[in-house]
C-alpha positions in Angstrom: 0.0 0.0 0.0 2.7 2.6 0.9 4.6 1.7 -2.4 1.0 2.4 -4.6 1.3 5.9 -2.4 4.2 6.7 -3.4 4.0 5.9 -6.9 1.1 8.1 -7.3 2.9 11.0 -5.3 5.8 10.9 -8.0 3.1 10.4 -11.2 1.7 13.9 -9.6 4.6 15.5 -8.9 5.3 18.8 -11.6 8.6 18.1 -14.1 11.3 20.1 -13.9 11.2 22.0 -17.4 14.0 24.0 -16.9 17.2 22.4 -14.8 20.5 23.9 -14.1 23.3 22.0 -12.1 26.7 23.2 -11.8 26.8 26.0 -13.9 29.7 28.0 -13.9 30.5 30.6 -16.8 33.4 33.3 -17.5 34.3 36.5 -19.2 37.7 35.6 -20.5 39.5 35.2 -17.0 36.9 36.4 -14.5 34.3 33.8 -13.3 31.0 35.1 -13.6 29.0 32.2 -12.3 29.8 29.8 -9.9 28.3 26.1 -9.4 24.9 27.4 -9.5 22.1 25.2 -10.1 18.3 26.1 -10.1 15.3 24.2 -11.5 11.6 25.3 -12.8 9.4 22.7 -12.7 6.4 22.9 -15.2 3.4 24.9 -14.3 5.5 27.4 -12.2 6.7 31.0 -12.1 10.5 31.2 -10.5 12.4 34.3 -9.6 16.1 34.9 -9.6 16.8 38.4 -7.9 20.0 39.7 -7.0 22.0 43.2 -6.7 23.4 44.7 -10.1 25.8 42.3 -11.0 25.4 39.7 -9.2 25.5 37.4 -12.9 21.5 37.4 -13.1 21.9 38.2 -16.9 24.6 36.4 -17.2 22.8 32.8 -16.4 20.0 33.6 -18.4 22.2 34.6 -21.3 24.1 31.3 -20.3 20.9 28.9 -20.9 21.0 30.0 -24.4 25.0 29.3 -24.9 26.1 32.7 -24.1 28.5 32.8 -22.9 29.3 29.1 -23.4 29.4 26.9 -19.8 32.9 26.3 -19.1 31.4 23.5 -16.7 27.8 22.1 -16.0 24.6 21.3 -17.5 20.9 22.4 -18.8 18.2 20.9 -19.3 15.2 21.0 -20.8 13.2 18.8 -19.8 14.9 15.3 -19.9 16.9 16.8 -22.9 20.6 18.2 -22.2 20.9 21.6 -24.0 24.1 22.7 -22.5 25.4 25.9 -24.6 23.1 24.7 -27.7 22.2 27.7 -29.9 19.3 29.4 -29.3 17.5 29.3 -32.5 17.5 25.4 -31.6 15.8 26.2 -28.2 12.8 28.7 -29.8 12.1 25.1 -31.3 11.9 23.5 -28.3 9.2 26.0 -26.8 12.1 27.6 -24.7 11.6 31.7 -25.2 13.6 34.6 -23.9 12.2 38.6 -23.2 16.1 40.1 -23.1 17.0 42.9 -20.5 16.7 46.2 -22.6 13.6 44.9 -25.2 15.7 44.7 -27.7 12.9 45.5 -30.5 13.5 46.8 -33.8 13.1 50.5 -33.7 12.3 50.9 -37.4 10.5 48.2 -38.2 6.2 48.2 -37.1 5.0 46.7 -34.2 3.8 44.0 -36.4 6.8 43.5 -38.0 8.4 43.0 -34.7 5.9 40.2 -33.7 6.7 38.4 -36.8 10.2 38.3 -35.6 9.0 36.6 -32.6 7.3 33.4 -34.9 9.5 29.9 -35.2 8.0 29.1 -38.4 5.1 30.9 -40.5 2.8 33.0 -39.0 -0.4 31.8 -36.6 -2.9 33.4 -37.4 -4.5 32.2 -33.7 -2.0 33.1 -32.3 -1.0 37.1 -33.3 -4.7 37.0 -32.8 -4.3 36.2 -28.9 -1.4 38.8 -28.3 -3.3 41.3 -29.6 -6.0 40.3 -27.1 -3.4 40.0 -24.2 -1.9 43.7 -25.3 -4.6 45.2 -27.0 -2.0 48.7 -27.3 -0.7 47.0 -29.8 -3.3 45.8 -32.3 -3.9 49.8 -32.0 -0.7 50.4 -33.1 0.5 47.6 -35.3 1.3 49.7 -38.3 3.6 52.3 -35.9 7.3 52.1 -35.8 7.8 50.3 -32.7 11.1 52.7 -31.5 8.2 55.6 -31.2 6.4 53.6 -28.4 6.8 54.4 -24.8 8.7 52.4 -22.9 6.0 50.5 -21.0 4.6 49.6 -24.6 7.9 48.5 -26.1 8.1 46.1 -23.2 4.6 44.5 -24.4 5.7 44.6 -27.4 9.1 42.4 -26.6 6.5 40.1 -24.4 4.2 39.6 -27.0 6.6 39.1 -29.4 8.4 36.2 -27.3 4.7 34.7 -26.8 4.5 34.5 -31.0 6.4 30.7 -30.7 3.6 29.6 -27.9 6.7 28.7 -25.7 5.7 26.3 -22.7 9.0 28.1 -21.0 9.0 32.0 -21.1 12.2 33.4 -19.3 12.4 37.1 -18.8 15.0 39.4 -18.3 15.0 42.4 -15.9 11.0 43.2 -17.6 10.4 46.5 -14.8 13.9 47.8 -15.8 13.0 51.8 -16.7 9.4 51.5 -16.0 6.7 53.3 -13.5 5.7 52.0 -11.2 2.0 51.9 -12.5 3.4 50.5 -15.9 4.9 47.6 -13.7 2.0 46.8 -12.1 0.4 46.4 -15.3 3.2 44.5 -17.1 2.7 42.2 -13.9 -0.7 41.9 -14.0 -0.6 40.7 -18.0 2.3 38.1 -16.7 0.0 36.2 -14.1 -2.4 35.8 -16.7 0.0 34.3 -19.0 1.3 32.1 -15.7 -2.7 31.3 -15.2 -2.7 30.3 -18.7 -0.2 27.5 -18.2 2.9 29.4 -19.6 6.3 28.0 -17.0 8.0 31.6 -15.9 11.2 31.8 -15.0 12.0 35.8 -14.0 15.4 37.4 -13.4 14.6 41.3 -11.3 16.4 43.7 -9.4 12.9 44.6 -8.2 13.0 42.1 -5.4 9.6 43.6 -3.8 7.5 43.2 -7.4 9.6 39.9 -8.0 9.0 38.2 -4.8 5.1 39.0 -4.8 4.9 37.3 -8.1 6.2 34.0 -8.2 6.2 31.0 -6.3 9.8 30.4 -5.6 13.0 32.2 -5.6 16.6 32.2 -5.8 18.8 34.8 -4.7 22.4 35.3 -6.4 25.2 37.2 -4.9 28.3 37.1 -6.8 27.6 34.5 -9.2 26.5 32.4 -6.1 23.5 30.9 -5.2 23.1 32.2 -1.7 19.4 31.1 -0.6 16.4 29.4 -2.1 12.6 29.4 -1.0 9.5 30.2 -1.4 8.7 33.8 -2.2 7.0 34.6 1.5 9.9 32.9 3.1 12.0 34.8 1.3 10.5 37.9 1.8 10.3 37.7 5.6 13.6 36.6 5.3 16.5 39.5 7.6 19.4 38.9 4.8 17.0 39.4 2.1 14.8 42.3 3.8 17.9 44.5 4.4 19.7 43.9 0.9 17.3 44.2 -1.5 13.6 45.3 0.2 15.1 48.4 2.1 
């Protein structure tokens, strides 16, 4: 009886969809990150928060093979994509929203979103980001470099959501915003969460970070330094003093 128990428990138990073990990275001589190793099981939303610096960017960049591992492994799933390209990851529903938006200023908001597509266009699906950020089905024909900055970073959001990845990882996504603006950028993201999309968020904003997902990981100096949940966390005196004043 206790073994048909604990079978079940494991066939219920989430996947981890994202798994990091032992990463460590380097610019040229300097080691950026240290033996760190994170997971995001399916169905969650993860934070990674940290002072500027602390090599946030630097894993996230690092899941997508840059900069190359010198030493540990990622997975996806069950499959090791250890510094694989990142074109091979859209493919595998695996999406990244980069620090800074990174849009094409020039080009229209639709062009942008047809950046964001793995293959040809879904019809279905444009149709649904349009309905997530309506903003910019108003503005699909504008050049997306004379949004503000709130909308650019729907725009880079909806754009990553053109693939339908089951993984979404976003980069610093409050950086340069108000603080309204954030709220609503985080509002629109627990829908997404609700919807079934896996987050996995890298902020400074510890406070908006921490209220939003589940778990967390904080890095200091390229090192994992705690994990938890988010209300853990967030009561916790190291984390309270360095990063929610």
């Amino acid at each position: 009886m206790v073994q048909t128990t604990t079978k079940n428990m494991l066939a219920t138990m989430p996947s981890k969809l994202l798994n990091i073990v032992n990463a460590c990275a380097y610019y040229g001589q300097i080691q950026a990150l240290h033996d760190v190793s994170l997971y995001v099981s399916a169905g969650e939303v993860v934070t990674l928060i940290g002072a500027n610096g602390a090599g946030k960017s630097t894993l996230m960049m690092a899941i997508f093979g840059y900069p190359h591992l010198r030493s540990g492994q990622v997975f996806i799933g069950d499959v090791e994509v250890t510094n694989l390209a990142a074109h091979k990851l859209a493919t595998m529903g695996v999406t990244l929203v980069p620090e800074g938006r990174r849009i094409f200023p020039q080009m229209t908001v639709y062009e942008n979103l047809l950046t964001g597509t793995t293959t040809q266009l879904d019809v279905a699906t444009l149709a649904r980001v349009y309905d997530t950020f309506p903003v910019l089905a108003s503005r699909k024909h504008q050049r997306a470099g004379t949004l503000s900055g709130g909308e650019q970073q729907m725009l880079a959001i909806g754009r990553g959501l053109m693939s339908n990845p089951r993984l979404l990882l976003l980069d610093e996504p409050s950086l340069g915003l108000a603080p309204l603006v954030i709220k609503q950028i985080f509002a629109v993201l627990a829908k997404i969460a609700a919807a079934g999309t896996t987050i996995f968020l890298v902020e400074q904003n510890a406070s908006v970070a921490l209220k939003f997902a589940q778990r967390g990981y904080v890095l200091v100096n390229g090192k994992i330094e705690l994990a938890g949940d988010c209300d853990t966390l967030m009561h916790d005196d190291t984390v309270r003093q360095a990063y929610l004043g």
